[in-house]
C-alpha positions as CSV (number, residue, x, y, z in Angstrom):
1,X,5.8,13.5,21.3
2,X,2.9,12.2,23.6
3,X,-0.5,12.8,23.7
4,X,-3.2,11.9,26.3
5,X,-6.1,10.4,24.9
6,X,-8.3,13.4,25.9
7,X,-5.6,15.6,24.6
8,X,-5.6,14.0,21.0
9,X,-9.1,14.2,21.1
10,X,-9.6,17.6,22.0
11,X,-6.4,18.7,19.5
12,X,-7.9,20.8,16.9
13,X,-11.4,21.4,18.6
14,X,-14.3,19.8,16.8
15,X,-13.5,18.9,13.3
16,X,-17.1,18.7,12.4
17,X,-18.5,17.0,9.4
18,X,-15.6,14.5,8.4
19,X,-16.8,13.3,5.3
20,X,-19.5,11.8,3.7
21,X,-20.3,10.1,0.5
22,X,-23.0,9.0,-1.7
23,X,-23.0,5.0,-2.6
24,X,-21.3,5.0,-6.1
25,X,-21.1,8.7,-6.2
26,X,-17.6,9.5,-6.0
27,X,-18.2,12.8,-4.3
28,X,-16.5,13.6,-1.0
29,X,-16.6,16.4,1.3
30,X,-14.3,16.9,4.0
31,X,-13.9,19.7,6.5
32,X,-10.6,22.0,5.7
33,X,-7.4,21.9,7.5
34,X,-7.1,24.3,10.5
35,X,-4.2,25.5,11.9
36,X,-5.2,24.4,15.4
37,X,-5.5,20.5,13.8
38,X,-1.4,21.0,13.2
39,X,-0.4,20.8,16.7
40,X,2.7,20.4,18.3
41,X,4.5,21.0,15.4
42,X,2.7,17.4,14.0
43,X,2.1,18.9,9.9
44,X,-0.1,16.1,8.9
45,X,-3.2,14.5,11.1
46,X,-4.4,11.0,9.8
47,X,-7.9,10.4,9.3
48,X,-8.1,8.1,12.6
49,X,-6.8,11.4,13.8
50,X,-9.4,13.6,12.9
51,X,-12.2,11.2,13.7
52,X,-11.3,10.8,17.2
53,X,-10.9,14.4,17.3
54,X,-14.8,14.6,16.2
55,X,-15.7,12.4,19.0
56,X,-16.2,9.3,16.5
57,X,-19.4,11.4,15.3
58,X,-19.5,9.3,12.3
59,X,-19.7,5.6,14.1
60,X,-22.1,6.5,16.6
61,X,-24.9,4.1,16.7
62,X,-22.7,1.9,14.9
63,X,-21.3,-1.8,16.1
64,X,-18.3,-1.1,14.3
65,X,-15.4,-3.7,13.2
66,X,-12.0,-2.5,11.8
67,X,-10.0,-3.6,9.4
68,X,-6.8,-3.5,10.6
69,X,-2.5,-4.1,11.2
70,X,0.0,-3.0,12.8
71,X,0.2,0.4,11.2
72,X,-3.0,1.9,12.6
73,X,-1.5,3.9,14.9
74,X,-1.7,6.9,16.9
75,X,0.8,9.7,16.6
76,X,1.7,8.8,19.9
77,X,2.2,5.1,18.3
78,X,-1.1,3.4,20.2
79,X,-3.1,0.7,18.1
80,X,-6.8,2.4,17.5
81,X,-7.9,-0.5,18.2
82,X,-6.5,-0.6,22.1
83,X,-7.5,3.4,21.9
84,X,-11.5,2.9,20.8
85,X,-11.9,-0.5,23.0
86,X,-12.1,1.0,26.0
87,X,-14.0,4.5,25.0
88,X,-17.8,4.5,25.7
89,X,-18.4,6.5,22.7
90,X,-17.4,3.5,20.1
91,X,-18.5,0.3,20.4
92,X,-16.1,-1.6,18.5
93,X,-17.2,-5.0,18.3
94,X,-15.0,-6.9,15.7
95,X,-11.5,-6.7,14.0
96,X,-10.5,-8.2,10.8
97,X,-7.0,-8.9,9.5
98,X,-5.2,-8.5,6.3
99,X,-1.5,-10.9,5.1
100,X,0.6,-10.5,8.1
101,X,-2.2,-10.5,10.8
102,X,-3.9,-7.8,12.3
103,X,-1.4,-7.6,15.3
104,X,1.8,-8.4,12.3
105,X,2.4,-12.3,13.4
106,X,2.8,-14.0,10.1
107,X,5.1,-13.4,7.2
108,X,4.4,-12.9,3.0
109,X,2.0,-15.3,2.3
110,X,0.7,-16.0,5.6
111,X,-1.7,-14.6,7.7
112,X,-3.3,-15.5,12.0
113,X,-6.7,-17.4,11.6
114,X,-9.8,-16.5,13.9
115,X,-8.6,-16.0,17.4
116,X,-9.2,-13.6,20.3
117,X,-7.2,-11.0,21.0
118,X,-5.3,-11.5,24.2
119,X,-5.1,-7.5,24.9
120,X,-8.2,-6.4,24.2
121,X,-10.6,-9.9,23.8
122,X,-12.0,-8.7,20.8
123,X,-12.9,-11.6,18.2
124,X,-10.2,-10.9,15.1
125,X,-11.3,-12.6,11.9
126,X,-8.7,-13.7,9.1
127,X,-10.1,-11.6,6.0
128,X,-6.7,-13.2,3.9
129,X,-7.2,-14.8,0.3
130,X,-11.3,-14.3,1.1
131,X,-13.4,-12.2,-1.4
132,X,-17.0,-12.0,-2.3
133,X,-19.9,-13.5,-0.3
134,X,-17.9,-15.7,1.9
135,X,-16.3,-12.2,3.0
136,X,-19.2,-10.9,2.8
137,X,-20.5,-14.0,5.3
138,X,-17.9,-13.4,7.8
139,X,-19.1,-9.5,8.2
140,X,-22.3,-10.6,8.5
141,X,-21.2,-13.5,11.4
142,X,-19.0,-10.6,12.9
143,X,-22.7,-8.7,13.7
144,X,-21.1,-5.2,12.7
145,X,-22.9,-2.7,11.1
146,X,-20.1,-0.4,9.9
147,X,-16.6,-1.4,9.0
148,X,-13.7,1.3,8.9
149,X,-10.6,0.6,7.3
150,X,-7.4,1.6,8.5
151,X,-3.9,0.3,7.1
152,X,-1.0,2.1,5.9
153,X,-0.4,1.6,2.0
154,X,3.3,1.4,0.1
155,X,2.0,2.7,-3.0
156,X,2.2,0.1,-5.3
157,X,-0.4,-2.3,-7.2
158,X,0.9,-5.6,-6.0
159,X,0.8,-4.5,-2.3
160,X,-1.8,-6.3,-0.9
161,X,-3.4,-4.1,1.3
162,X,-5.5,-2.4,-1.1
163,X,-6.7,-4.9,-2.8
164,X,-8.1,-6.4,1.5
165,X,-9.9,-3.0,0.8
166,X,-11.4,-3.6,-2.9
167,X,-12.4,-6.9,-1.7
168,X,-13.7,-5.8,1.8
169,X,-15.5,-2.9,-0.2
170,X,-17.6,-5.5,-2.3
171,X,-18.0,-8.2,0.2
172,X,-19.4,-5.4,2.9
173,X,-21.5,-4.1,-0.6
174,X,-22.6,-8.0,-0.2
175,X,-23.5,-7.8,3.3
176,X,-25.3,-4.4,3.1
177,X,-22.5,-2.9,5.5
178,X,-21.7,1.2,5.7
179,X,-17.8,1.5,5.0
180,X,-15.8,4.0,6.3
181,X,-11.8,4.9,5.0
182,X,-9.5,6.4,7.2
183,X,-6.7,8.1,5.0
184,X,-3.1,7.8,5.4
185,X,-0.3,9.1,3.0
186,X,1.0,7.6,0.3
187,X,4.9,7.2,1.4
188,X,6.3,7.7,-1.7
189,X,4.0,10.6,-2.7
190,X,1.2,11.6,-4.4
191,X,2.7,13.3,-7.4
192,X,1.8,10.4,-10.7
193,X,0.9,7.5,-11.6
194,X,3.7,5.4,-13.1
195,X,4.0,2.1,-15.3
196,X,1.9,-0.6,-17.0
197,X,-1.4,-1.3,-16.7
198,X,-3.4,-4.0,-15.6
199,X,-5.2,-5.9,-18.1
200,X,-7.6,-8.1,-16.5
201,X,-6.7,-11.3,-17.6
202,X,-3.8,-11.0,-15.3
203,X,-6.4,-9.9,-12.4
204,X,-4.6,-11.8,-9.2
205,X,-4.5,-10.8,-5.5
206,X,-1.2,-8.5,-6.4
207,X,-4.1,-6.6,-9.1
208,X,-7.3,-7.2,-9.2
209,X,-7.8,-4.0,-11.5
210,X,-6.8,-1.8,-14.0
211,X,-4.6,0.9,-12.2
212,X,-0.8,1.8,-12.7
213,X,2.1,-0.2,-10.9
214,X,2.8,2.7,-9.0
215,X,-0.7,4.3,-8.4
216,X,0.4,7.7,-7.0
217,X,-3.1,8.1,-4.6
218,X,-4.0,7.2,-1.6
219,X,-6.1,4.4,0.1
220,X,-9.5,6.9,0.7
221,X,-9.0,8.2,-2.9
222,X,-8.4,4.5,-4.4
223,X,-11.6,3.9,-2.5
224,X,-13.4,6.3,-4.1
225,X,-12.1,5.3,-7.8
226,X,-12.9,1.5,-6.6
227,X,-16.3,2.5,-5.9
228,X,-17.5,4.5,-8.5
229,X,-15.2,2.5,-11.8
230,X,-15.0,-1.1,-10.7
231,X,-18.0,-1.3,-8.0
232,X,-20.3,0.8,-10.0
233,X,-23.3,-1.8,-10.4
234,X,-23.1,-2.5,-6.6
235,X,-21.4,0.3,-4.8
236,X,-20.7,0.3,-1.2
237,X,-22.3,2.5,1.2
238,X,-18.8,4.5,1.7
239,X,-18.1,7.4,3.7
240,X,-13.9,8.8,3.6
241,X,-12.1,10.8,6.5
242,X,-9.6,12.0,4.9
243,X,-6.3,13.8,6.4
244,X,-5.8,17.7,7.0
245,X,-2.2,19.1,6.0
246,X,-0.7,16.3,3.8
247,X,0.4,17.9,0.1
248,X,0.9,15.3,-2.9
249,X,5.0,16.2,-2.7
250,X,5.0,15.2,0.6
251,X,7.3,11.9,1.5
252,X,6.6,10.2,4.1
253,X,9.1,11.4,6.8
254,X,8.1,15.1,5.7
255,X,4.7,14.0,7.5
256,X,6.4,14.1,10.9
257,X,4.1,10.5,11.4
258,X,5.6,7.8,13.0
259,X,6.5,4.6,10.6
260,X,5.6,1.2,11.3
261,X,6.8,-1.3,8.9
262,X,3.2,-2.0,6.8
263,X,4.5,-5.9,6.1
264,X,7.9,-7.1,7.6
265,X,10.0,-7.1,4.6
266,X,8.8,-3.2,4.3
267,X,11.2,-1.9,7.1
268,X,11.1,1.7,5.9
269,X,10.1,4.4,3.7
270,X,13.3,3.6,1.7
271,X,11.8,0.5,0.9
272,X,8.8,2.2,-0.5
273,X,10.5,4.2,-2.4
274,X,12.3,1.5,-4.4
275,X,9.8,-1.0,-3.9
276,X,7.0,-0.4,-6.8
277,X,9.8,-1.4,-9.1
278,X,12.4,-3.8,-7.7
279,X,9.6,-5.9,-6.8
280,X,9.5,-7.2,-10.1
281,X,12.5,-9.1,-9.2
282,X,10.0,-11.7,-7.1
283,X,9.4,-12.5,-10.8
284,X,12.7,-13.6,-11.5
285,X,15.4,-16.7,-9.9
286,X,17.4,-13.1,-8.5
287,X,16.8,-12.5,-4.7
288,X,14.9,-9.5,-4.2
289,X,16.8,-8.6,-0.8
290,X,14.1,-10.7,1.4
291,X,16.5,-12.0,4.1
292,X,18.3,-9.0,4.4
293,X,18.0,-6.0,6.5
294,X,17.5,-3.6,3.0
295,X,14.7,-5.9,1.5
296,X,13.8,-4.7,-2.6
297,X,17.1,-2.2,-2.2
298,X,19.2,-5.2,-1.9
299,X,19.2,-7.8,-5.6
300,X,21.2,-10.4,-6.5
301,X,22.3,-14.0,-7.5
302,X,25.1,-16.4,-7.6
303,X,27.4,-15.7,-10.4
304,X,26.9,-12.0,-10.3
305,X,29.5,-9.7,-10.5
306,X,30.8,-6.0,-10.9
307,X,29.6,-5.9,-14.5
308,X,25.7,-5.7,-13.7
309,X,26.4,-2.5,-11.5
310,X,28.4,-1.3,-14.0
311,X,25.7,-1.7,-17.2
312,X,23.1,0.0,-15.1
313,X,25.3,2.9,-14.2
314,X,26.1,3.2,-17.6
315,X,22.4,4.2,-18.3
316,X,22.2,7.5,-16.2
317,X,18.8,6.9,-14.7
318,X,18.0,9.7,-12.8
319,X,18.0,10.4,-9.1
320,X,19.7,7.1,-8.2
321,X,23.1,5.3,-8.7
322,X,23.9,1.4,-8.4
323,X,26.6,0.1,-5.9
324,X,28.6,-3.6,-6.4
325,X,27.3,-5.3,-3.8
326,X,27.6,-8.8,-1.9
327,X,25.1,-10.1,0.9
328,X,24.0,-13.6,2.1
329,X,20.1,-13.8,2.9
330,X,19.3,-15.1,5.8
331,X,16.1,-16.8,4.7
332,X,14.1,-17.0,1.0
333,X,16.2,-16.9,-1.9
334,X,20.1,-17.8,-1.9
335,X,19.4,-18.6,2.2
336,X,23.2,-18.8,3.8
337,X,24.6,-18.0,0.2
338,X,26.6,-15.6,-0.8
339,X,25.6,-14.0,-3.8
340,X,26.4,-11.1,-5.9
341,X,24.5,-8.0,-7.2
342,X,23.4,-4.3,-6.7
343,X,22.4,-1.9,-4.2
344,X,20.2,1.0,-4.9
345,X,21.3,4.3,-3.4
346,X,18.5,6.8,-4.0
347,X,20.0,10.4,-3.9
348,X,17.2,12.2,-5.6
349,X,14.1,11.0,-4.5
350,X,11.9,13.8,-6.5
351,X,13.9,13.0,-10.0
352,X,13.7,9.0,-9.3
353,X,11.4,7.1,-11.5
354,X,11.1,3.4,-9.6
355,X,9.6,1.8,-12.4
356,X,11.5,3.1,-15.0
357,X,14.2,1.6,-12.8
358,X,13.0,-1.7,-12.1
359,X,12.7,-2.3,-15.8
360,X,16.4,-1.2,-16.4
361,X,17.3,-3.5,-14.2
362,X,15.9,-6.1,-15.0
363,X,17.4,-5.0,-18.6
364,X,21.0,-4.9,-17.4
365,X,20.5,-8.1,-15.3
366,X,19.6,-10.6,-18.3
367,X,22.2,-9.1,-20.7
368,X,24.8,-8.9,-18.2
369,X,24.5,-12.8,-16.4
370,X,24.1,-15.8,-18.2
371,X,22.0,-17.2,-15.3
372,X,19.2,-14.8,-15.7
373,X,15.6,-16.5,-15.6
374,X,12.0,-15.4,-14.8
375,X,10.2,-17.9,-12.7
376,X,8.8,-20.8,-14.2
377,X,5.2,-19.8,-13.1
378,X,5.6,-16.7,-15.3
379,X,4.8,-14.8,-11.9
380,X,6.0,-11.3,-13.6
381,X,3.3,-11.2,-15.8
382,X,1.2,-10.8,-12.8
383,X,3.6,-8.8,-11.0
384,X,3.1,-6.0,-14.2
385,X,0.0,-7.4,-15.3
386,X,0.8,-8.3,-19.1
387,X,3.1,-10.4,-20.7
388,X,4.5,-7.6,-22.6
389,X,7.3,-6.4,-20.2
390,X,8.7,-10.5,-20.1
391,X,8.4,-11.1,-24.1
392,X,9.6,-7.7,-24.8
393,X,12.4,-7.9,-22.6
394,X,13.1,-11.6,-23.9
395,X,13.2,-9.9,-27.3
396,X,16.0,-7.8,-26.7
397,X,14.1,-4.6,-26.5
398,X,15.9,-1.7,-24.2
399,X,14.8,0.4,-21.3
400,X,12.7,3.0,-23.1
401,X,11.0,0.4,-25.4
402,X,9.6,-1.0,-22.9
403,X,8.4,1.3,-21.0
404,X,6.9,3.5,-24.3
405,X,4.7,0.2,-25.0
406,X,2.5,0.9,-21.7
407,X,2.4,4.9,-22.4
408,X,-1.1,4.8,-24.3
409,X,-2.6,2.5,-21.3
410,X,-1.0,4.7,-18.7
411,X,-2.2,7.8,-20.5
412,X,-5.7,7.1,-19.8
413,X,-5.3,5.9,-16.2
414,X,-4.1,8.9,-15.4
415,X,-7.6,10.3,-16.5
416,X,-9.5,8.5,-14.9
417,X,-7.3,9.2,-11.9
418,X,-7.7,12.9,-11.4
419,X,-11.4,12.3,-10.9
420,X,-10.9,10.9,-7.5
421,X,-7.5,12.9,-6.4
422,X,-8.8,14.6,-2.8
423,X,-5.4,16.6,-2.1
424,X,-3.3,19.0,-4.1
């Protein structure tokens, strides 16, 4: 499908009042779904969506900067940024990039410095591995007044993105900024929140607060909860557009959305599914799959053989079974080597628990190879944000041990969760 820009802004007719919030509130209001806003057969309409469709009501008399990747995106798959450059009715002054880049240049870890941007010759600042007031400095260098944030999420603590917003939410707080959320879905669904945790003293830039491993909301609702639980003594000025026709069951490819890979080991919604649980392997000497062309569905070592598979098989986790497999990454972990592992073949995505699955995985792994070792840096206790997954494990305990032990802590984040949930 292809939309003109006037006809994806005049799709749905006037959407009205987007949304607005109270600094620290928590409230939001957002004008209902219509079934003009559902056009083209297109079910679910971002939140850049529906504030283009408003005529960028909510920026005007704003010098506006975005924060920004390759996955803010049209439906038509145009950056917002190269769609609210030109228009007269925005004047986008600044973009800011998360890890990767805000055009996707740079790998994990990495991100593109201060430049210009050669397409539109707006000044893009590097926002990676900065918090507090020297982010809050670089907003106020940048001259915006209002900073909306647009990146699409994987749905699991340790992904990056959200905590670029917690940190952008504080430091624009800092910088007395208005901040503005444009929602996207959560690809793996809205449905629950899943595994340990985070206790603070494990607060790193893969959790820099106390939600679940797999948080089960998306990036306007996170915002809220940020604002109102962690931000509470200096709240942002935060407004949310949130989307119109996106349920909590919905998958991502249910959305009929187009999918840009959020990071580049994150080619697909497969890899989101999987991904808020094998990444725990990044704590371990096993290759998570970077390297490959099925990143975090993809795990393995030298040494490993058939039995692995087998022992995880043997458990009957639901929703997914466990194929022998051999691959050679091409770069990280095992680079040019041929190792030995698993592949994960997801056949019921609604009965598959990732976390539950990571954890028996990494189970099966150290009982089944000899070679198993977390890294020395003990970067798993980050990864779940405790040490008790890595001593219990150590211990000998099973599947279901370990993940009762985080059932109390999860228990209450689930609480505090539905105070901020915006979709059914």
């Amino acid at each position: 499908m292809s939309l003109s820009r006037r006809g994806l802004l005049a799709a749905g007719g006037a959407v009205g009042a987007l949304a607005a919030t109270a600094a620290g509130t928590g409230a939001a209001t957002a004008a209902p779904a219509s079934g003009k806003e559902r056009d083209n057969g297109r079910r679910v309409r971002t939140g850049f969506d529906r504030l283009a469709a408003d005529g960028y009501a909510l920026l005007k008399g704003q010098k506006v900067g975005v924060v920004t990747n390759p996955t803010g995106i049209t439906s038509d798959v145009r950056h917002i940024v190269d769609v609210m450059h030109p228009d007269e009715r925005v004047d986008l002054i600044a973009v800011f990039g998360p890890e990767h880049g805000f055009r996707g240049t740079a790998q994990a870890g990495g991100s593109e410095g201060r430049y210009d941007d050669p397409a539109t010759g707006l000044p893009v600042y590097d926002t990676y591995l900065k918090s507090g007031q020297p982010l809050a400095d670089v907003f106020t260098a940048s001259g915006v007044d209002t900073i909306v944030f647009d990146i699409q999420d994987a749905g699991a603590r340790f992904y990056t993105y959200i905590w670029t917003l917690y940190d952008c939410m504080e430091a624009a707080a800092l910088a007395g900024k208005r901040f503005v959320v444009l929602d996207r879905p959560n690809p793996v669904t809205g449905r629950a929140a899943l595994g340990p945790v985070l206790d603070p003293a494990f607060a790193t830039f893969v959790g820099r607060r106390e939600i679940a491993q797999a948080h089960g909301m998306t990036v306007t609702e996170l915002a809220l909860l940020f604002n109102a639980e962690f931000l509470a003594e200096r709240p942002v000025d935060l407004r949310i557009v949130k989307m119109s026709g996106w349920k909590r069951s919905d998958f991502f490819d249910t959305t009929g959305l187009p999918w840009v890979p959020p990071s580049p080991n994150m080619p697909t919604p497969d890899t989101a599914l999987v991904y808020s649980g094998t990444c725990l392997f990044e704590g371990t000497n096993l290759s998570e799959g970077r390297g490959t062309t099925r990143p975090f569905e993809l795990l393995g070592a030298e040494g490993i053989d058939h039995r692995w598979a087998a022992a995880v098989n043997a458990l009957g986790l639901p929703g997914v079974a466990f194929r022998e497999a051999y691959f050679a990454p091409t770069f990280s972990k095992f680079q040019g080597k041929t190792v030995g592992g698993v592949q994960l073949h997801v056949h019921d995505r609604a009965a598959f628990d990732p976390v539950r699955t990571g954890i028996a995985l990494l189970v099966t792994a150290k009982r089944t190879w000899s070679g198993f070792e977390w890294r020395s840096d003990n970067w798993i206790d980050k990864l779940t944000g405790n040490t008790r997954v890595r001593t219990m494990i150590d211990a000998g305990a099973d599947t279901d041990e370990v993940v009762g032990a985080w059932a109390k802590d999860l228990a209450a984040f689930r609480s505090v969760r539905k105070r901020y949930l915006q979709y059914r």
